[in-house]
C-alpha positions as CSV (number, residue, x, y, z in Angstrom):
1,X,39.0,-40.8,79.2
2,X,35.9,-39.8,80.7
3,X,33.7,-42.5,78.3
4,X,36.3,-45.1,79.8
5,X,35.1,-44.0,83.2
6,X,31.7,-44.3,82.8
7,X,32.0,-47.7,80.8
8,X,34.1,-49.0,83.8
9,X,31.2,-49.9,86.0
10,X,29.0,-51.3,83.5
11,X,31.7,-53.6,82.3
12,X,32.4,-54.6,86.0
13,X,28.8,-55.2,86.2
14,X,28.7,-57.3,82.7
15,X,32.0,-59.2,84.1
16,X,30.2,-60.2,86.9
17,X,26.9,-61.6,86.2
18,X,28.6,-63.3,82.9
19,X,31.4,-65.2,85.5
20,X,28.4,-65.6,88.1
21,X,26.3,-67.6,85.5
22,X,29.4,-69.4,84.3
23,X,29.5,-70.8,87.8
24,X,26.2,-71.5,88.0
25,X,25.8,-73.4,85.0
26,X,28.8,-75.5,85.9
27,X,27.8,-76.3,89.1
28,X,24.2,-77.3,87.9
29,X,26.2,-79.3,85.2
30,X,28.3,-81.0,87.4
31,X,26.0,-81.2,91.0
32,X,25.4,-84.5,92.8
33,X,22.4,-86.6,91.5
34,X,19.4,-86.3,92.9
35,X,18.4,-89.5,94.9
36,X,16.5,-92.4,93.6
37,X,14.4,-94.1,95.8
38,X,12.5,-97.3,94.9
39,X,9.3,-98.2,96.8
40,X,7.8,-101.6,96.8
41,X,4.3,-101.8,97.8
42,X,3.1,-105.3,99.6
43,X,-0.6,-105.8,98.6
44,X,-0.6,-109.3,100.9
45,X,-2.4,-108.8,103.9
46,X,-2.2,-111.2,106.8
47,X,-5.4,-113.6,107.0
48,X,-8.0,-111.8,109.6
49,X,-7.1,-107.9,108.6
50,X,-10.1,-106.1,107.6
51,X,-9.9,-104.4,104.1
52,X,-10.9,-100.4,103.7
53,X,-12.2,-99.3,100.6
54,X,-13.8,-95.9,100.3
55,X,-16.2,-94.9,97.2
56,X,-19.0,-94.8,95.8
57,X,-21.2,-98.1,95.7
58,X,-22.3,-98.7,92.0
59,X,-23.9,-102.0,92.4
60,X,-25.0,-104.4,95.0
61,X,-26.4,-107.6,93.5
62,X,-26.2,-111.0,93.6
63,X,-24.0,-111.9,96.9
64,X,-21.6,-108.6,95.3
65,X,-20.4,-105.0,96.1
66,X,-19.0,-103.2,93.4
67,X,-17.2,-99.7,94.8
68,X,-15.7,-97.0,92.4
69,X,-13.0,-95.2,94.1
70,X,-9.7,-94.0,93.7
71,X,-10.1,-94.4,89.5
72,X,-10.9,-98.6,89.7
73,X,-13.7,-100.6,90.7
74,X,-13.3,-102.9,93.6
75,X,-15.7,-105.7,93.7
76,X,-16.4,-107.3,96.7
77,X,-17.6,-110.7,97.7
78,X,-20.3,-110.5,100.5
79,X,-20.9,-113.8,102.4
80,X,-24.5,-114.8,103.4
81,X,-23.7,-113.8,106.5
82,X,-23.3,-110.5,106.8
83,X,-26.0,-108.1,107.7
84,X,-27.2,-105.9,105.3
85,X,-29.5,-102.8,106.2
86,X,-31.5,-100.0,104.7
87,X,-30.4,-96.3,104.6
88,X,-33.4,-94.6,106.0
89,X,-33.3,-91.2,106.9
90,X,-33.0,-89.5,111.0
91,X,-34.0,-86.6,112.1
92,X,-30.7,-85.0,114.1
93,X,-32.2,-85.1,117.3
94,X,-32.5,-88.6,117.2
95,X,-28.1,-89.0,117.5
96,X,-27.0,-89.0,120.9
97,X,-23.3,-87.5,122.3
98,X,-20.6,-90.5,121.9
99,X,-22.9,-92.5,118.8
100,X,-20.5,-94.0,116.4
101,X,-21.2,-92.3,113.0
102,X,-19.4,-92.2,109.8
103,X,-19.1,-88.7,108.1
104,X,-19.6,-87.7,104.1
105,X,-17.6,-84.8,103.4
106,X,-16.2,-82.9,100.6
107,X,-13.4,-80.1,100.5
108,X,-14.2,-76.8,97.9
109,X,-13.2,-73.6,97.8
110,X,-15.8,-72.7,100.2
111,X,-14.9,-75.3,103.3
112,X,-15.9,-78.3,104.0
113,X,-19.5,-79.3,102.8
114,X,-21.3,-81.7,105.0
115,X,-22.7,-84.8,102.7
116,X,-24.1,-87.2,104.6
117,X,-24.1,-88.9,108.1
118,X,-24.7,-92.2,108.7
119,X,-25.1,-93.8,112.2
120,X,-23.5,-97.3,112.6
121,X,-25.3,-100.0,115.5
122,X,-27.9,-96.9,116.1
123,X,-31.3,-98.3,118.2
């Protein structure tokens, strides 16, 4: 009688995880479907918008700007017209408070490193 006794508990224990993951696996078996949600992505782009691509230039020739980013090439179409300028390197006392700049930056497991700053419409 005394082994029953001490069996007692363990077999309550046993009972209850064994009905707990019967319950389990039939609600996981049986649960509501997860949602399906279809997204459509519009490429069109009214007449006038300005397009953003963001890369790295691989070539600039003849009238065209080829830009790898985001895993594909984007080339791009440059009209006469457009201005096109020279990199040339600043000293940092030459930027002024409120100068419109664009930033180079990339995220490791250090911070942020600072890659390059370029002023736009600078004197």
């Amino acid at each position: 009688m005394a082994f029953v006794q001490r069996l007692v508990p363990s077999g309550v224990l046993v009972l209850v995880v064994t009905v707990s993951c019967g319950v389990a696996g039939f609600v996981y078996a049986h649960g509501p479907a997860r949602d399906e949600v279809a997204v459509s992505v519009d490429h069109s782009r009214p007449p006038g918008v300005p397009i953003i691509v963001s890369g790295t230039v691989t070539r600039a020739d003849d009238g065209r700007l080829v830009v790898d980013g985001a895993g594909a090439l984007t080339d791009i179409a440059l009209p006469a017209t457009v201005p096109i300028e020279e990199l040339q390197p600043i000293v940092p006392s030459a930027l002024e408070v409120g100068a419109v700049v664009n930033v180079g930056a990339e995220r490791s497991d250090y911070g942020v490193a600072l890659t390059g700053v370029v002023l736009v419409g600078g004197r």
